[in-house]
C-alpha positions in Angstrom: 175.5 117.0 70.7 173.4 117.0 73.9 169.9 117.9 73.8 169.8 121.6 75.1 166.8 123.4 77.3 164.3 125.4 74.9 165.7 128.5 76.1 168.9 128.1 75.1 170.0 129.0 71.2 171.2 125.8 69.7 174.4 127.0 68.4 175.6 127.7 72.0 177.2 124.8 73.3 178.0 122.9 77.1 181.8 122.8 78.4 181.7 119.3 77.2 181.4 120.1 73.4 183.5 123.6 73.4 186.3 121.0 74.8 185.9 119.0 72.0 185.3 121.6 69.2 187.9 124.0 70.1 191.5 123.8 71.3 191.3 124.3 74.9 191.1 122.1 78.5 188.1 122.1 80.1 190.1 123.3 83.4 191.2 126.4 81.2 187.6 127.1 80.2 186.3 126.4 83.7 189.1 129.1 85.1 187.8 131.2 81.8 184.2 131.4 83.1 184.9 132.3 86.5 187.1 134.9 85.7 184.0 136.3 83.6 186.3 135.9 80.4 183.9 133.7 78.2 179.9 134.9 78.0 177.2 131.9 78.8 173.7 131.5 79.5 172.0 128.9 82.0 168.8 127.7 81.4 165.7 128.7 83.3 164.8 125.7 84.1 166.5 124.7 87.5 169.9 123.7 85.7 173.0 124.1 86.4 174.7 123.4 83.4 176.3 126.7 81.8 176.3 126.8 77.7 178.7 128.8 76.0 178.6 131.5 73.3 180.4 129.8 70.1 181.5 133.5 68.7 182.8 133.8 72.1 184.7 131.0 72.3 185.9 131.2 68.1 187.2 134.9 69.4 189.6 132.9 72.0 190.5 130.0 71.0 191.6 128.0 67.8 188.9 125.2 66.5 189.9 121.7 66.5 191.1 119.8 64.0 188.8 117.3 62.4 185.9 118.2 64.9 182.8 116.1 64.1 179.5 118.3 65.0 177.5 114.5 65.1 175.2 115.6 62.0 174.5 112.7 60.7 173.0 112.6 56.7 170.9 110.0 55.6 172.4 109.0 52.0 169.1 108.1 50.7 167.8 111.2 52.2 166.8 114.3 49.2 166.4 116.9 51.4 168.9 116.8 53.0 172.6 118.1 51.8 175.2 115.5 51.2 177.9 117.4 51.9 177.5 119.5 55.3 181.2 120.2 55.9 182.3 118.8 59.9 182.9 122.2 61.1 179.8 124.3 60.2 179.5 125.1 64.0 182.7 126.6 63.8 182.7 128.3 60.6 179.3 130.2 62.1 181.1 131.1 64.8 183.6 132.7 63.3 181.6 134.0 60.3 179.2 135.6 63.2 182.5 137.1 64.6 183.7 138.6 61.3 180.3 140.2 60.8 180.3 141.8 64.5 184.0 143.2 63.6 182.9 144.7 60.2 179.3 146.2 61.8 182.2 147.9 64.2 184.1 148.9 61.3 180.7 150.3 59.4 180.1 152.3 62.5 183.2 153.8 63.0 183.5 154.6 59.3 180.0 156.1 59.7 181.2 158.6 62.6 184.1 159.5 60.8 182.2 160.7 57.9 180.1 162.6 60.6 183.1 164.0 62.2 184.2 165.2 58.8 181.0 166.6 57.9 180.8 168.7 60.9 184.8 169.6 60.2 183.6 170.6 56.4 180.4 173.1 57.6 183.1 174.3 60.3 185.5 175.6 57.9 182.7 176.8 55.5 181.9 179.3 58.5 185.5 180.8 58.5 185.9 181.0 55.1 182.0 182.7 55.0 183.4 185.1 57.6 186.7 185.4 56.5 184.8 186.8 53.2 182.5 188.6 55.5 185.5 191.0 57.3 186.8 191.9 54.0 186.4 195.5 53.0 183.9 196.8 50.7 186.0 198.3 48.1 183.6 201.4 47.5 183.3 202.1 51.1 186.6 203.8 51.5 188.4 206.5 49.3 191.6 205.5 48.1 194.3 207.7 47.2 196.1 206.3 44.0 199.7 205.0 45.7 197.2 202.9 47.4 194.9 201.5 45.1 198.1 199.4 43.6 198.7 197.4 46.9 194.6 196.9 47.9 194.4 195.5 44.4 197.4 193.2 45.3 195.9 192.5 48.9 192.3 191.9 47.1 194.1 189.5 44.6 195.8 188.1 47.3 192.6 187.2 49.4 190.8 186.4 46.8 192.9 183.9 45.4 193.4 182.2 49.2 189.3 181.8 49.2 189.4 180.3 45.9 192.2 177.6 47.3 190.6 177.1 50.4 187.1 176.5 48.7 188.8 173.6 46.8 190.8 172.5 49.2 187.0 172.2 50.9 185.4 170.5 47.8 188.5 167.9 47.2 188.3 167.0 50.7 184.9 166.6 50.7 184.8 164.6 47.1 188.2 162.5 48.5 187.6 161.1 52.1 184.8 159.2 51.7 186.4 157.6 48.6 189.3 156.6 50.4 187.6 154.3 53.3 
């Protein structure tokens, strides 16, 4: 691995060490840059050399085979690990792209049980004005032909607010079980 400028992270790496870690030309990531494809950073101190984002690069291409980062451990070394696998660089990489993909997923998840939070106090308003327009039973005489079918319309509405207030609660209580 080259030595990079202070101001560059030191997992991003030059065109010359993408070519050899993943599975691509250095023409193709040359054309990839210019086309604004494949994120980089140049260093602030006069040069020119670009150094490219390894999540970036993990997203587009395939990671070579047998890749040697150039970590070299000392066997007599203790404090060192023995057994740093040859493509930790690309296993970040990747790793660092998984995690970005699930924060997306915890987001979206998040503003889906916002939506449906919103959705629930929604229908909570019609059914409290649904309840709301009913008529007050004692507010109106009622000659006793009628008093058989308001009892069946009462039932009737009655028994919908009961269904609808558990639909409510068993959608409430079920989507955010099922993400």
């Amino acid at each position: 691995m080259s030595k990079k400028p202070p101001d560059i992270p030191d997992t991003f790496r030059n065109i010359a060490e993408a070519v050899k870690e993943f599975d691509v030309s250095r023409s193709t990531l040359q054309r990839a840059l210019k086309a604004g494809k494949i994120s980089y950073k140049t260093s602030t101190n006069g040069s020119q050399e670009k150094y490219l984002d390894p999540s970036d690069l993990a997203q587009k291409y395939e990671p070579r085979k047998n890749y040697d980062t150039g970590v070299k451990v000392s066997q007599d070394s203790d404090m060192i690990p023995h057994d740093i696998p040859s493509d930790t660089p690309v296993k970040i990489a990747l790793l660092e792209q998984e995690n970005g993909f699930l924060k997306k997923q915890v987001a979206e998840l998040e503003a889906d049980r916002e939506e449906r939070k919103q959705r629930e106090k929604e229908l909570q308003g019609i059914i409290e004005n649904q309840t709301l327009a009913l008529p007050k039973p004692e507010s109106q005489p009622v000659s006793p032909q009628k008093t058989q079918s308001l009892s069946w319309q009462s039932v009737t509405l009655i028994g919908c607010g009961i269904v609808m207030t558990i639909a409510l609660v068993f959608v409430a209580w079920v989507l955010p079980h099922l993400g």
